[in-house]
C-alpha positions in Angstrom: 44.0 58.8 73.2 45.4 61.7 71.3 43.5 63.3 68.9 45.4 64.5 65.3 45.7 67.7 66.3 47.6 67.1 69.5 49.8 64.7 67.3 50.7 67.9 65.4 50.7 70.5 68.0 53.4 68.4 69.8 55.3 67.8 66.2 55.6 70.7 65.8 56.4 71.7 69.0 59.0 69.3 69.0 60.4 70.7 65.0 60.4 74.3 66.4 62.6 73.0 69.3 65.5 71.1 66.9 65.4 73.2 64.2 68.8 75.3 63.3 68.9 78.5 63.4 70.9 80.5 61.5 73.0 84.3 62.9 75.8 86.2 62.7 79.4 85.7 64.5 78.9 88.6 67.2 75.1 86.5 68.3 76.9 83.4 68.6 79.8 84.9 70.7 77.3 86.6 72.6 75.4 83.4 72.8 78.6 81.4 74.2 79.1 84.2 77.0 75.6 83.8 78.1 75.4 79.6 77.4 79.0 78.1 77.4 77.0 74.8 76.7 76.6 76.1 73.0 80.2 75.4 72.5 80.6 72.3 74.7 82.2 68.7 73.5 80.0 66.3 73.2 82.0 64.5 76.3 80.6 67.8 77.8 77.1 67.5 76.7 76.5 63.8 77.6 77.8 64.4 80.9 75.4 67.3 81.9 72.7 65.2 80.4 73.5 62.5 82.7 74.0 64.5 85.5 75.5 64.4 89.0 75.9 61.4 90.7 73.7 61.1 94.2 75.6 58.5 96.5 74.0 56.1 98.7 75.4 54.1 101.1 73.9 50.2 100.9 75.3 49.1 103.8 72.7 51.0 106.0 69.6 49.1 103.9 69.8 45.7 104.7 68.3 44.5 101.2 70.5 47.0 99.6 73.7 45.9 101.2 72.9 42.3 100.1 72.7 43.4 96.5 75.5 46.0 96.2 78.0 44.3 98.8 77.3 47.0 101.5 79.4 49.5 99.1 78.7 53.1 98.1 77.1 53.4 94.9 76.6 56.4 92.6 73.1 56.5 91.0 72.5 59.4 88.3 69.7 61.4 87.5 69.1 60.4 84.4 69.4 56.5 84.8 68.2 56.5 88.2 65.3 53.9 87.3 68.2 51.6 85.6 68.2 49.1 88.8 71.6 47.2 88.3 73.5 48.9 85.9 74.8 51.3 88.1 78.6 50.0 87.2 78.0 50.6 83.6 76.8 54.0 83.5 79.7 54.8 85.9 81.9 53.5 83.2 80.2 55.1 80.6 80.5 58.8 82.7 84.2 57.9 83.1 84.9 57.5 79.6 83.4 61.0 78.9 85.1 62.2 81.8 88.4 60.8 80.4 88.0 62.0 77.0 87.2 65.8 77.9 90.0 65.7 79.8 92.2 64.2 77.0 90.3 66.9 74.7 91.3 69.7 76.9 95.0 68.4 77.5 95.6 68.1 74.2 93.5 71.7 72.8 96.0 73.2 75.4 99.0 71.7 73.9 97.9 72.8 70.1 98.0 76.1 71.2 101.0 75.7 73.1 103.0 74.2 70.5 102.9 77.1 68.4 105.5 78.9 70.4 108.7 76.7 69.5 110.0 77.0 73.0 106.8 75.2 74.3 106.4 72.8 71.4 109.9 71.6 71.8 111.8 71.0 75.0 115.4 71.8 75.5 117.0 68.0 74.9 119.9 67.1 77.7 123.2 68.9 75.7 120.5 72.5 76.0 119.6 72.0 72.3 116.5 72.0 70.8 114.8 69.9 68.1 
């Protein structure tokens, strides 16, 4: 058991570690350059936390391939001791995956459409909007 001074070494280990800090433009641009996952998405963020995918083949473990239909399966890092909800959490990478792409697609049109040429394509007679 843990005595009360362990209970608040690790609380305060673990305040120290979330607590905001505060500092001026040219730290956090500096920051960025060194850690570009101070200015990631959160679609960004969940995905490192999950991880890579390792693959693994069921169909060459017989109990496996009974379970998992002798398919390929992605297991991740994080969830790898999630037995059976391997499908979900692929879902639930996809959706990240899908919305930082939708993020990006759409962060590169906003600076596109700025430019009236880009924002607005010429319409079939070669006039624009």
């Amino acid at each position: 058991m843990t005595s009360a001074d362990e209970i608040f070494s690790i609380y305060a280990q673990t305040y120290d570690q979330q607590r905001q800090h505060e500092m001026t433009l040219r730290q956090y641009l500096e920051g960025c350059r060194e850690d570009p996952m101070l200015y990631a998405t959160a679609a960004e963020r969940m995905m490192k936390a999950i991880g890579e995918p390792n693959y693994i083949d069921t169909s060459k473990d017989p109990r496996l391939g009974r379970i998992f239909l002798n398919r390929t399966i992605k297991v991740y890092p994080a969830f790898k001791d999630f037995f059976g909800l391997e499908e979900t959490i692929e879902g639930s990478w996809d959706f990240s995956a899908m919305r930082l792409k939708a993020w990006k697609s759409a962060s590169r049109f906003s600076i596109c459409s700025d430019r009236s040429e880009a924002a607005s394509p010429p319409l079939p007679n070669g006039s624009r909007n």
